[in-house]
N, C-alpha and C positions, 0 to 999 in steps of 0.2 A: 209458748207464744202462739197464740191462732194466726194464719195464715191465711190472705186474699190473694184473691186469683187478680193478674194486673187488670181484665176488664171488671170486675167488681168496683177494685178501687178505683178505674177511670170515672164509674159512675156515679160513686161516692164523691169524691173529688169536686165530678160537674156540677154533680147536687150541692155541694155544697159552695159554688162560684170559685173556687178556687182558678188560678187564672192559669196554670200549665196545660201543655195539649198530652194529657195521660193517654188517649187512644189509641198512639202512635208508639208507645212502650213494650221494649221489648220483655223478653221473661224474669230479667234481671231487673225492668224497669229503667234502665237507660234509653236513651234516644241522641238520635245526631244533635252536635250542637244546631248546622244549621246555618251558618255564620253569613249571614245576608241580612246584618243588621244598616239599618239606616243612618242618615246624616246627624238625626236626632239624636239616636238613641250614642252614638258614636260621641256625640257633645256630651251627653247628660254624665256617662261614663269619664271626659276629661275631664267636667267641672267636680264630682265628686270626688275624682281623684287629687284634683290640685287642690279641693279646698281640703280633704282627710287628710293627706303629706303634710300641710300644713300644721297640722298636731302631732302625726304620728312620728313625726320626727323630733317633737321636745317628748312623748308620754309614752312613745311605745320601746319596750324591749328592743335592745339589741338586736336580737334572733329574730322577730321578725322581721327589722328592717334590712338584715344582709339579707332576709329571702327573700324581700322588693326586688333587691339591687342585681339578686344572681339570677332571677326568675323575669327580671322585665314585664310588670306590670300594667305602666300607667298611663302609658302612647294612647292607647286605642285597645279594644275591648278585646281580652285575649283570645287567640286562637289558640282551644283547647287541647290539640294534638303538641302544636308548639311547646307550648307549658310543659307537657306532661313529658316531652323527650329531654328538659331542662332537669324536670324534677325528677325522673329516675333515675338519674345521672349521680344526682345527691345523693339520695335515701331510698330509689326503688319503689317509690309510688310514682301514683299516673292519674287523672284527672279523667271523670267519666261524666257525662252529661246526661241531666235528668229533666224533668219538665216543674219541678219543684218539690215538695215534702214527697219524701217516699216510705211506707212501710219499716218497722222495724229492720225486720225479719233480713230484709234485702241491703239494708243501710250497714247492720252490723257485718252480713257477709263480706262490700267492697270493702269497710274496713280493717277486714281479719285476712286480705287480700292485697291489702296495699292500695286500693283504689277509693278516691274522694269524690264522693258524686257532688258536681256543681249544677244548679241551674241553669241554664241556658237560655233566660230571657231577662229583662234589666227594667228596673222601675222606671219610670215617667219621672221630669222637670217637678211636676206638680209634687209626688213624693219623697223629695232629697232629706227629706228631713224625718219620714218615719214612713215604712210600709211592712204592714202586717203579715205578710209572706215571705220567709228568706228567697230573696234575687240572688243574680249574679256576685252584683258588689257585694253583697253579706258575704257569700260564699267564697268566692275570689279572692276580692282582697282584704275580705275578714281571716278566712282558714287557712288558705293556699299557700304565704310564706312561710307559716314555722314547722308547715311538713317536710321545709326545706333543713330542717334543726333534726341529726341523727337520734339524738335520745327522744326526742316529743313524736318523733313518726313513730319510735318502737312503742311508745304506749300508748298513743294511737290504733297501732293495729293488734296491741294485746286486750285493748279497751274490747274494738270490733269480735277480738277472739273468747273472751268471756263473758258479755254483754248478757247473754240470750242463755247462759246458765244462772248466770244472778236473775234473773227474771223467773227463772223458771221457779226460782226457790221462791219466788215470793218477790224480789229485791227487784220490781222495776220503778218503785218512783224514786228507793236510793240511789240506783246508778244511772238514773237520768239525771239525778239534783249532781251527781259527780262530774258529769258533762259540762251541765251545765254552768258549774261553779267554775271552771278549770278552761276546756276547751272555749265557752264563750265567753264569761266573764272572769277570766282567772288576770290576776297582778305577781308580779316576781321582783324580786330583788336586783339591782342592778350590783355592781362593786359601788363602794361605799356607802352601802344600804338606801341606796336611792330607787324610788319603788315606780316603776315603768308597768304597762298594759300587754298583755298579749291576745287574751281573749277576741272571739273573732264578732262577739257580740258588743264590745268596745272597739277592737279596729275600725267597724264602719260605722259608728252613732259619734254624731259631730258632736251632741251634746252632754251623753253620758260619759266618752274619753274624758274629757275635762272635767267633769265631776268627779271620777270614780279615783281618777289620779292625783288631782292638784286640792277639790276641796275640800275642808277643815268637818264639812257635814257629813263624808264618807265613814261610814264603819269597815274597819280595815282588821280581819282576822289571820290570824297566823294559821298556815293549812294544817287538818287535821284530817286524815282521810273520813275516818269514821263520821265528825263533827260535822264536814262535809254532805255525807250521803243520810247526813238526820237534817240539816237542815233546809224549810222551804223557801221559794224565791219568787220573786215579781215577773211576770209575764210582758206586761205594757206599761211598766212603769223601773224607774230607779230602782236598782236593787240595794236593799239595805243592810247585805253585807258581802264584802266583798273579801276573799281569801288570798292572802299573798305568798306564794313558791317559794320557799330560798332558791331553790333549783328544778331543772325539766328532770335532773338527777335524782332529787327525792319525790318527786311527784311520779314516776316512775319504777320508784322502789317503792315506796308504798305501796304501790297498785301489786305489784308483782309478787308482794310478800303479804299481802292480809287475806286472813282468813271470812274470806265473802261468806262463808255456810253457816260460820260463827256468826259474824256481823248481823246477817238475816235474821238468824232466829232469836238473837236477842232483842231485835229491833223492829221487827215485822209488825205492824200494828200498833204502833207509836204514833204519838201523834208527832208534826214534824216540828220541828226546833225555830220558834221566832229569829230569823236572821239579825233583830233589830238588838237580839240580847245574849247571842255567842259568844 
C-alpha cells in the first residue's frame, strides 16, 4: 500500500470538497469529536433516528438491535468517549473520531486494534435521505452496534489484521468487494430462516432497508466467501445482489480459514462477477 502523509491527504481531501476538517488530524488521523453540536444538528440526528427504528426494528437482525439497546444510541447524538466505555465492556473495542474517509493504511490499523473510526460531524435536514460522504449516522448507527456482537468484533479486527496483506498480493478490490458485501451490505438469517439486515450501509438508507429485506426485486445470495471477493457492486445506487450469513459464525470462519494467496492468484485480473447473475 503507498502511504500519505496526513497533511498530503488534508490537501487532497480540500481539493477535492470533501467536507471533514483533515488539518487538524492527528498521525493516526483521528481528531477530537468536539461535541458542541447545535439545536439543529441535535434534531436532524432525533428525526433520523426515530424514523430508521422505525424499520430497524421489523428488518434488522437481532445483534444489531441488542447493541442499540446496550449501547444507547438514539436520545441525542452520541458522545464518543461514552460509547466507547459501553463498548469495551462488550467486545474491547472503542470508538475514535475522524473528520471523514480516511486512508487505507490507517483505517486497517484501528481496525487490527480494536478501534472504529467514526465521523464526527452529521449531515443536514436537506440530506436525510442520501449523502455521498459517510457521516456520523452512517457510521454510528450504521456500524457501531454489532461490534457490540463478540464474534462480528473478532472478524472485524481479523479483517483490519489481514487487510493490507491481501492488498499487497494484488487482492485490493477483492477485499474491499468483502467489506463491502458483509460489513455494509451484508443480510443473515434469523431462526426460522427469516432474513433480517445488519449491514451498516442498510442500517442507515431508509430506502434501500426495505428494499434489500422485504422486496420480491432483491437478488438474495447465499455467502460464498470467494463468490463474494469476485463479485462487483453499485456505489450510488441499489445493489443488485445482496449475500445472506447463516451466521457472524461462518462469516468469520471463513475468513479465518481461506487461503487469501490462493484466492489472489487465481483471481487477480479477472474481470469481476455481475452481481445481477451470482
Amino acid at each position: 500500500m503507498t502511504t500519505m502523509s496526513v497533511a498530503e491527504y488534508a490537501r487532497d481531501c480540500a481539493a477535492q470538497g470533501l467536507r471533514g476538517d483533515y488539518s487538524v488530524c492527528r498521525s493516526d488521523f483521528t481528531v477530537a469529536q468536539g461535541y458542541d453540536y447545535s439545536a439543529e444538528e441535535q434534531a436532524v440526528w432525533r428525526t433520523l433516528c426515530d424514523r430508521q427504528t422505525k424499520l430497524t426494528r421489523k428488518l434488522a437482525h437481532h445483534s444489531y438491535l441488542d447493541g442499540v439497546e446496550k449501547l444507547g444510541l438514539l436520545d441525542r447524538i452520541p458522545d464518543f468517549e461514552e460509547v466507547s466505555a459501553k463498548l469495551h465492556k462488550l467486545t474491547g473495542w472503542e470508538i475514535v473520531a475522524v473528520p471523514g474517509l480516511i486512508p487505507a493504511a490507517p483505517f486497517f490499523d484501528h481496525l487490527a486494534n480494536r478501534r472504529f473510526p467514526v465521523t464526527n460531524w452529521l449531515r443536514t435536514r436537506q440530506e436525510l435521505d442520501y449523502i455521498v460522504e459517510p457521516d456520523m449516522f452512517h457510521d454510528f448507527f450504521g456500524h457501531v452496534p454489532v461490534l457490540s456482537q463478540p464474534v462480528f468484533a473478532d472478524f472485524m479486527q481479523m479483517y483490519g489484521r489481514k487487510a493490507g496483506d491481501i492488498i499487497a498480493l494484488g487482492g485490493d478490490e477483492m477485499i474491499t468487494r468483502l467489506y463491502w458485501y458483509t460489513a455494509e451490505y451484508g443480510l443473515m438469517q434469523e431462526a426460522g430462516q427469516t432474513l433480517k439486515a445488519f449491514g451498516a450501509g442498510l442500517m442507515s438508507s431508509f430506502t434501500e432497508l426495505q428494499f434489500a429485506v422485504d422486496s420480491k426485486d432483491a437478488h438474495h445470495v447465499p455467502f460464498d466467501l470467494e463468490t463474494v471477493m469476485r463479485t462487483g457492486y453499485e456505489i450510488d445506487k441499489f445493489q443488485r445482489a445482496y449475500f445472506v450469513l447463516p451466521s457472524f459464525d461462518a462469516l468469520r470462519d471463513a475468513f479465518q480459514t481461506a487461503d487469501f494467496e490462493a484466492i489472489v492468484a487465481r483471481r487477480k485480473g479477472q474481470p469481476a462477477l455481475d452481481p445481477a447473475t451470482v
